[in-house]
C-alpha positions in Angstrom: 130.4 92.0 82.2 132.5 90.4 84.6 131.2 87.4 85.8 131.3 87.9 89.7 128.1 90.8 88.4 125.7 88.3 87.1 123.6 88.1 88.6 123.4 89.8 91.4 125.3 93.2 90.9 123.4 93.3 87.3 120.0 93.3 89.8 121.7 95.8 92.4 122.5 98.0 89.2 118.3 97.6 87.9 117.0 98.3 91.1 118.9 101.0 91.9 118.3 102.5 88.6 114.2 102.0 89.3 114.5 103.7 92.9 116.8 106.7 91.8 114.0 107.2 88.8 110.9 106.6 90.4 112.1 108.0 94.1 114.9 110.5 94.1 114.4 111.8 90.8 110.6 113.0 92.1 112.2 114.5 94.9 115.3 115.9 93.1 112.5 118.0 90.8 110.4 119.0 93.8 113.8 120.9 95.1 114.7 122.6 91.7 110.9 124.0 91.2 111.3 125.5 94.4 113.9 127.9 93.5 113.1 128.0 89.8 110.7 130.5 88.2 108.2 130.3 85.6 110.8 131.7 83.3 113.2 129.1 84.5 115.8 131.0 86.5 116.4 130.7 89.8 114.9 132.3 92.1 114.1 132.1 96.2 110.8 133.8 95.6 108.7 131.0 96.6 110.5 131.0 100.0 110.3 134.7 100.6 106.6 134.4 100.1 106.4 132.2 102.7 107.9 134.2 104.8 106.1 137.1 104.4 103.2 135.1 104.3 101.7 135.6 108.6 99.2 132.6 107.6 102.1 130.4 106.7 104.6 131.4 109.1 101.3 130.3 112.1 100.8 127.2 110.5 104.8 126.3 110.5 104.3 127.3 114.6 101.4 125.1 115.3 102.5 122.1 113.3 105.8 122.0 115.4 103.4 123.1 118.3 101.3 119.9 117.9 104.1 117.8 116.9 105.4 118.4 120.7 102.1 118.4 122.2 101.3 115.0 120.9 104.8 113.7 121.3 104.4 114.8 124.8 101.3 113.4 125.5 102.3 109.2 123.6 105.1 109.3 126.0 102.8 110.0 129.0 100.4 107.7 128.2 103.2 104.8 126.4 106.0 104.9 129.1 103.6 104.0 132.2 101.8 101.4 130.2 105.0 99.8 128.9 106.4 99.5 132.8 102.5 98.3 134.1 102.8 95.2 131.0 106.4 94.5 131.6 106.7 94.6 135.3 103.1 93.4 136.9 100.8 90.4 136.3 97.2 91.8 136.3 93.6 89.8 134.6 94.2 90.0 131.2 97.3 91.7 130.8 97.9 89.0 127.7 95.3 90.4 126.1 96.0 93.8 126.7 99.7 93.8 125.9 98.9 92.8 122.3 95.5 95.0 121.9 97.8 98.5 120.9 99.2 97.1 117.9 96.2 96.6 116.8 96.1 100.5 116.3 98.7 100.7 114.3 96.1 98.7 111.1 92.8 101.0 112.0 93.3 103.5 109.0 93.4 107.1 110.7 90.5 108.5 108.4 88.5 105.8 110.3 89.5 107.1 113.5 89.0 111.0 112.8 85.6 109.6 111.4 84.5 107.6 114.3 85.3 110.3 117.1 83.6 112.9 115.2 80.6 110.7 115.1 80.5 110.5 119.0 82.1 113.8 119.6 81.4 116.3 116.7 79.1 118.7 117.2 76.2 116.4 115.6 77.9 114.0 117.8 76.1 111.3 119.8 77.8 111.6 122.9 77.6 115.6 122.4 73.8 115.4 121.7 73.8 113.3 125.2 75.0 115.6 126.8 73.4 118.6 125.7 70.2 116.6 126.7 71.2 116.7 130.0 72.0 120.1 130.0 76.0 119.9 129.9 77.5 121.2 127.2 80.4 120.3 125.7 83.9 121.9 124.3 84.4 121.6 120.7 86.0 118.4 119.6 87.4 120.4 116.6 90.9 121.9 116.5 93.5 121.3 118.9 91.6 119.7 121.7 90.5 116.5 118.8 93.8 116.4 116.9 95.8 116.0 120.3 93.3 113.4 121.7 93.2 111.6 118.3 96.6 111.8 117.1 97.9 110.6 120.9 95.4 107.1 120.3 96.7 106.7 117.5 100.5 107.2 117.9 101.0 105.8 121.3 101.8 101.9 120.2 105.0 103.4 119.0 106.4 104.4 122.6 104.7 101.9 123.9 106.2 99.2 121.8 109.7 100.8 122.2 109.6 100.8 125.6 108.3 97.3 126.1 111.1 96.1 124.5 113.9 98.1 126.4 111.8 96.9 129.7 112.4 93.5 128.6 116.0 93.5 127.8 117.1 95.4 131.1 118.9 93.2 133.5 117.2 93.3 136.7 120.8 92.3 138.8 121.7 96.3 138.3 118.7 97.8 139.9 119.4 95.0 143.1 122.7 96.3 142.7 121.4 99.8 143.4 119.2 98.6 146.2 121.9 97.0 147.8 123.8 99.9 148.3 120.9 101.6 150.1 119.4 103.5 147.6 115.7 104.0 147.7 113.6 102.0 144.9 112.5 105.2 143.2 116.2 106.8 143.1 117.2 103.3 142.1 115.3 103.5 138.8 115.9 107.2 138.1 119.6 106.6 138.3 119.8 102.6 136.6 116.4 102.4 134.9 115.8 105.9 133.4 119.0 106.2 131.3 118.7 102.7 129.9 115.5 103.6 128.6 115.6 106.5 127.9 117.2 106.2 123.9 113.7 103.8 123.5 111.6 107.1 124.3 114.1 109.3 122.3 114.0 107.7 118.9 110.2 106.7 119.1 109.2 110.5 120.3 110.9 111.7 117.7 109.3 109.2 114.9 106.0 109.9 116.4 106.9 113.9 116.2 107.6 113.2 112.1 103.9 111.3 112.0 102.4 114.2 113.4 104.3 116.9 111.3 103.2 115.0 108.2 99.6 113.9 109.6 97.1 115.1 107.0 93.8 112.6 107.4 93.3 113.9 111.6 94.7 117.0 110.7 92.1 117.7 108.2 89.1 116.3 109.5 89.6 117.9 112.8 91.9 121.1 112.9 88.8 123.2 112.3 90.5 126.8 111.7 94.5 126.0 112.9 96.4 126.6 110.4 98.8 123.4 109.9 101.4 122.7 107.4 100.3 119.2 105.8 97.1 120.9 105.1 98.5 124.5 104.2 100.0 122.6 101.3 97.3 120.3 99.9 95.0 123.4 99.9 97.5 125.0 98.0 98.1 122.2 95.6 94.5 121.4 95.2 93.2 125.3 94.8 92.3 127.2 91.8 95.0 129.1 92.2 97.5 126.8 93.1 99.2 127.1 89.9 103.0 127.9 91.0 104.7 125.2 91.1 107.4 126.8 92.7 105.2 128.2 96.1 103.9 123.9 96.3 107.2 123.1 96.1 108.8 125.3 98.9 106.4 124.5 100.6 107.1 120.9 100.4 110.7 121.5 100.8 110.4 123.1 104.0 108.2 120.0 105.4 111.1 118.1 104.6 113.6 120.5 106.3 111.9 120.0 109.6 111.3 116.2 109.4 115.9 116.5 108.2 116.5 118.3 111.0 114.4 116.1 113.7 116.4 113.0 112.0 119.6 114.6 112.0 118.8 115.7 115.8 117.7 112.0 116.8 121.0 110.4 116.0 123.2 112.8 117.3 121.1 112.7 120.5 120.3 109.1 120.8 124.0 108.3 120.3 125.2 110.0 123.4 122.7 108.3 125.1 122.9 104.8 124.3 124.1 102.0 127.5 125.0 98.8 126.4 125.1 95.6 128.3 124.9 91.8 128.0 121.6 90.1 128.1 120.5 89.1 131.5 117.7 88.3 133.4 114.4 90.4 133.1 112.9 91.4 136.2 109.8 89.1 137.1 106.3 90.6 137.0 104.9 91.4 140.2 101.4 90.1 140.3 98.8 93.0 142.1 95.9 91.5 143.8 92.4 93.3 144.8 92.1 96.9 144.5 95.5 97.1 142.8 94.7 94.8 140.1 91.8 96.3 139.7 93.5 99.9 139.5 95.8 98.2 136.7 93.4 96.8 134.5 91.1 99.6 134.4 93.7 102.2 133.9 95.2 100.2 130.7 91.4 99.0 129.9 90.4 102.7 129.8 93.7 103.5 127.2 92.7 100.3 125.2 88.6 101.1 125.0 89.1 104.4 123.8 91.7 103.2 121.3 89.9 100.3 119.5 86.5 102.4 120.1 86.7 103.7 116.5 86.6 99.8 115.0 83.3 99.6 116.6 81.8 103.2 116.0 82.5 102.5 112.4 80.0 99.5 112.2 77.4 100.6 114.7 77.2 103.8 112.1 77.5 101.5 109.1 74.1 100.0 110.4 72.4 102.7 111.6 69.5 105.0 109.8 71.0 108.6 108.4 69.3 111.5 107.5 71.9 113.5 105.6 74.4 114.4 108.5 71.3 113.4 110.9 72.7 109.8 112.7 69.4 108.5 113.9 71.0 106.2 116.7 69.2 103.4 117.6 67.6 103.2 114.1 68.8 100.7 112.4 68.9 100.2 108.6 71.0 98.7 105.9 71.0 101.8 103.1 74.0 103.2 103.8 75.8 100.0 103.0 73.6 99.1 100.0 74.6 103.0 98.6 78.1 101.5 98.9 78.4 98.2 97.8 75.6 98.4 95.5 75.2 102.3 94.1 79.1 103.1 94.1 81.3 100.4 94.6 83.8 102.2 92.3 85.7 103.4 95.4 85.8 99.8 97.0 87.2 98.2 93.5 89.3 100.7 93.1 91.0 100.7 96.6 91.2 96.5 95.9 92.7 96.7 92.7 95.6 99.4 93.5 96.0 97.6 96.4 96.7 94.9 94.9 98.7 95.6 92.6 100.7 97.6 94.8 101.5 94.8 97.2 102.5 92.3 94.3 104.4 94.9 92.9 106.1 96.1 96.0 106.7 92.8 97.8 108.8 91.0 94.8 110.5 94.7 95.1 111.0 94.3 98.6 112.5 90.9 98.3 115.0 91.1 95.9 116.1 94.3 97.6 116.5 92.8 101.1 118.4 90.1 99.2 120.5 92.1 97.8 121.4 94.4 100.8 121.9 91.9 103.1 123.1 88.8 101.6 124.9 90.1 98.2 126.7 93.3 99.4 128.6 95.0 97.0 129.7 98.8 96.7 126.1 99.9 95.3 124.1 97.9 98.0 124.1 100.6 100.7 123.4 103.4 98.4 120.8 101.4 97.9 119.4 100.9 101.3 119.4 104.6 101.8 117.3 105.2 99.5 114.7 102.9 99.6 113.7 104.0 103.1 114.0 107.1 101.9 109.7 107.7 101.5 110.3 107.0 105.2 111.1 110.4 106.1 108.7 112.1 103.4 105.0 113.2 104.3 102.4 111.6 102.0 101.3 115.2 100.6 104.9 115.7 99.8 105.6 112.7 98.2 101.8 112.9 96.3 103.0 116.6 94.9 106.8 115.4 94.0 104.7 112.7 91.7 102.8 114.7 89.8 105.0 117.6 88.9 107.6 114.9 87.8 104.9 112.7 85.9 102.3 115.2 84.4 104.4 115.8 81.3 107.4 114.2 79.6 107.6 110.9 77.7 106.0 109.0 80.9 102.9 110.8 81.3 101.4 108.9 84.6 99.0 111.6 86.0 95.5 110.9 85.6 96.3 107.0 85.6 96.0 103.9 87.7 99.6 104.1 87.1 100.3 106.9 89.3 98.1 105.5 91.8 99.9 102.1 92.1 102.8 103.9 91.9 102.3 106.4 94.8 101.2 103.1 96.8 104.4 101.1 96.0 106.7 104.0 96.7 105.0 105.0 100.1 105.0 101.5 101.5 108.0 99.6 100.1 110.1 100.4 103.2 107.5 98.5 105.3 107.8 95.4 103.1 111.9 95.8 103.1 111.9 95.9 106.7 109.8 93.0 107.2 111.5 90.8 104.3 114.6 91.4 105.5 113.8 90.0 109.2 114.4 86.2 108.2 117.3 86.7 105.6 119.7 87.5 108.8 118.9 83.7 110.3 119.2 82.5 107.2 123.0 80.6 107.2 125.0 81.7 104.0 126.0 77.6 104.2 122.7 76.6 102.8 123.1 78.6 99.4 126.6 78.1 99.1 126.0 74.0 99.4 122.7 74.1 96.7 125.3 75.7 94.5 128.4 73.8 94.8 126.2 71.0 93.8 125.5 72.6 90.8 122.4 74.7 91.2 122.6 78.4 89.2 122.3 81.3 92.0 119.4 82.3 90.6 117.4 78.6 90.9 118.9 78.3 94.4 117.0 81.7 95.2 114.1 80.3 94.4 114.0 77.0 95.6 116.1 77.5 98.9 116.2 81.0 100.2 112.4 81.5 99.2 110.9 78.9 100.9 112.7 79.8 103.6 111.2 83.1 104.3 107.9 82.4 103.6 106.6 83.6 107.0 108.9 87.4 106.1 107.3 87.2 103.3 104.0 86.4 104.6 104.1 89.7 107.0 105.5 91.7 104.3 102.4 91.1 101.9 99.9 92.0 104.9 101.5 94.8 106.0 101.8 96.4 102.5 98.2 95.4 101.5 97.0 97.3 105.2 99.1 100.1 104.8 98.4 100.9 101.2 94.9 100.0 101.1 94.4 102.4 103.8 96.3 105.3 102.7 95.3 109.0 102.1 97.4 111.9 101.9 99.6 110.8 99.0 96.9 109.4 96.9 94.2 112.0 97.5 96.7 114.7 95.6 97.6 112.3 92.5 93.8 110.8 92.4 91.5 112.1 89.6 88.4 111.4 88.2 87.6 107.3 87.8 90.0 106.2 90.3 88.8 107.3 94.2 89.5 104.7 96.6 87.8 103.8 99.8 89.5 106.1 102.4 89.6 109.2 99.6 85.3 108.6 99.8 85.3 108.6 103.5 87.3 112.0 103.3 84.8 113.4 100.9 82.0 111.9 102.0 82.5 113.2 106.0 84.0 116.6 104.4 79.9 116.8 102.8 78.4 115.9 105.9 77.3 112.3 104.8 78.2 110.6 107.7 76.1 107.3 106.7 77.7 106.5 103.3 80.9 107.6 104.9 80.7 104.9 107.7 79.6 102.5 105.2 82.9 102.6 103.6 84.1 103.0 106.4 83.3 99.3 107.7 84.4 97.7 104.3 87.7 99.3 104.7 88.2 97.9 107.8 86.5 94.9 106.4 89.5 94.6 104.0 92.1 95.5 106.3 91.2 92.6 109.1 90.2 89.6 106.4 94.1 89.4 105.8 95.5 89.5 109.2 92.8 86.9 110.4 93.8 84.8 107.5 97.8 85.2 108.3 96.8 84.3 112.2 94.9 81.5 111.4 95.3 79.8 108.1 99.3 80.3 108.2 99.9 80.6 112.1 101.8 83.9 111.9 101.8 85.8 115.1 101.9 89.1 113.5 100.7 90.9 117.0 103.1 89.2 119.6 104.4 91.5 122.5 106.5 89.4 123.6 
């Protein structure tokens, strides 16, 4: 091997080899068993079948349905609260601006939980109500997964937008006034279009969350007919045998989210301004009524986003009767059932965790190494493909696992393997994205000095360019460990017997009515999820929730 490979390209050359095997080798025999037959020919049968199939075909409409209606609804509710942070001083806007990314870490089970506890039809707020003789709509189906899934998804607009506000450069709308134009036409013609690539690509990543949303989706779309869940029903049934109807069905999922990310870039790029950095606009500060408008219009967005963090420990705590929530009864049972009676879930969801994030952050940061400091002609191919899980649905990815790892000489199905695995894969774009965020401030001078005084490249890695981005590596860790020990819809397809996790419990525990025991892992999750970011905030004065 020539020595300009060692030993860098030799590492490109093993990771690439793990992510084609482990990633697009799942997917590449997820597309053949959808147009191969038992017999092995090949055959379009499974797609026909969809077609024909009037179930299918309505559950294809409403997913791309929602998608919209959701989509539709973050931006309403994202774009004006981006302008009110970014352009007015009101009380406690600091404290508000950073509250919605504190969203993005409460698990969605939780929050499909929690608003069935106040809104279901055992609901406390519903019961309230019905006391009082007002009786409410049903929070299941598309009036709770649009309400829920717009909570949940609207830090992504929001944050988009926040950022564009921030970088515009306020000289061009004084331009605009200057000439006589009216304030409002001002920003419609200068404002609008500069922003408007911000809204663009987050709608459209929001509209791929929703299309592969399965924990809302499930808990609350009641009788709609919906893709994500079309396809774990199918996977999970009796008669869920053909591999080849799964896969189509998977395939097609995949098509939509293709043709959404093929649509963005095309889209975005004839829309994109550019301009050199200049002064951001400075916030108008509203007095009386006004600020008082202000903070109780954002107040209301952010109490009815962070509501479900509380809901889940008030239920926690409080006495149960089966799906009875005696409210205002407090007791302790439900959390002694859980910690005490069957902690399996709890140790299970810490230990694949775990391993995940070990596993996936060393990944993460010899890949970002690689990619962007040791470029070579299989770095990029290896870029693609490591965000590729990116564009995948959990229940996809879950199915392309086990039909590729239920037989063969690596048999994983049925193991912790296949667990940690489906974690890793899932999340390891996460963890790139966030290793790689120091690596481009890092000066190719410093390694280039360590070795010309005689230091091996790979002891200069770990005693220079390590050290150095220990605060990427840091938020790497705690975003993997959040988003894999909360995850659902990829592990609750390759999950067997022995190794249930904490948010595959709440799902079964809420799907039996046991609201209680449901809650109670409910508030360890959460538990689990907050320890890490407190101790990142605190301990090692990372600001992993700065607006600014």
């Amino acid at each position: 091997m020539n020595i300009k490979w060692w030993p860098w390209g030799f590492l490109t050359l093993i990771s690439l080899v793990l992510l084609l095997f482990f990633v697009f080798y799942p997917l590449g025999v997820l597309f053949i068993n959808s147009v191969q037959d038992e017999s092995g020919a090949l055959s379009l049968a499974g797609f026909i079948t969809l077609l024909n199939d009037s179930q299918y075909v309505e559950a294809f409409r409403n997913t791309l349905v929602l998608g919209v209606a959701v989509t539709a609804c973050t931006v309403a509710v994202g774009v004006p609260f981006a302008y009110m942070v970014a352009r007015y001083e009101f009380p406690l806007k600091n404290l508000v601006a950073v509250l919605p990314i504190m969203t993005i870490v409460i698990p969605e089970i939780i929050v499909g939980q929690s608003w069935l506890l106040l809104l279901g039809n055992n609901g406390l707020i519903t019961n309230l109500m019905a006391d009082w003789g007002i009786e409410l709509p049903t929070f299941y189906g598309w009036t709770g997964m649009v309400f829920s899934m717009t909570l949940v998804y609207y830090t992504y607009i929001y944050l988009g937008v926040l950022a564009a506000l921030r970088g515009f450069d306020s000289q061009l709308e004084e331009a605009g006034l200057s000439l006589g134009t009216s304030p409002l036409l001002t920003k419609f013609r200068v404002l609008v279009p500069v922003l408007l690539p911000a809204v663009l690509v987050n709608a459209l990543v929001v509209f791929t969350l929703v299309v592969g949303n399965f924990a809302l989706s499930m808990l609350l779309g009641s009788r709609v007919p919906l893709l994500s869940v079309m396809t774990y029903n199918t996977f999970v049934s009796e008669m869920g045998g053909s591999a080849m109807l799964q896969s189509a069905m998977s395939v097609v999922s995949i098509g939509i989210v293709a043709v959404v990310l093929f649509l963005q870039k095309r889209v975005v790029e004839r829309k994109i301004y550019t301009m050199t950095q200049g002064r951001a606009p400075a916030p108008i500060r509203v007095r009386s009524g006004a600020a008082l408008l202000f903070t109780c219009a954002v107040g209301l967005v952010i109490l009815l986003s962070m509501l479900p963090l509380v809901i889940v420990f008030v239920a926690a705590l409080t006495e149960t009767s089966g799906p009875v929530m005696r409210w205002g009864q407090w007791s302790l049972s439900s959390l002694q059932r859980a910690l005490q009676g069957a902690p399996e879930p709890i140790l299970n969801s810490l230990k694949f965790a775990s391993m995940a994030t070990l596993v996936g952050v060393a990944f993460a940061i010899l890949v970002s190494y690689l990619t962007i400091k040791k470029k070579n002609i299989f770095t990029q191919t290896l870029d693609y493909i490591v965000v590729l899980p990116l564009t995948i649905s959990g229940t996809v990815l879950g199915i392309a696992l086990v039909q590729t790892f239920n037989t063969g000489w690596l048999v994983l199905a049925g193991s912790s393997g296949i667990m940690v695995l489906c974690y890793t894969v899932r999340r390891l774009p996460f963890a790139v994205r966030n290793a790689s965020s120091t690596l481009f401030n890092i000066p190719d001078s410093i390694e280039e000095a360590s070795i010309s005084l005689g230091v091996s490249p790979l002891k200069t890695f770990f005693k220079v360019i390590l050290p150095a981005m220990k605060a990427s590596i840091i938020s790497a860790a705690i975003l993997m460990w959040v988003t894999t020990i909360s995850e659902l819809s990829a592990s609750v397809v390759v999950y067997t017997g022995g190794l249930e996790t904490m948010p595959i419990a709440i799902f079964r525990q809420v799907d039996g009515g046991r609201l209680g025991l449901a809650s109670a892992y409910g508030a360890a999750l959460v538990s689990v999820i907050l320890l890490p970011i407190v101790v990142a905030i605190k301990v090692f004065r990372i600001n992993l929730f700065s607006a600014k």
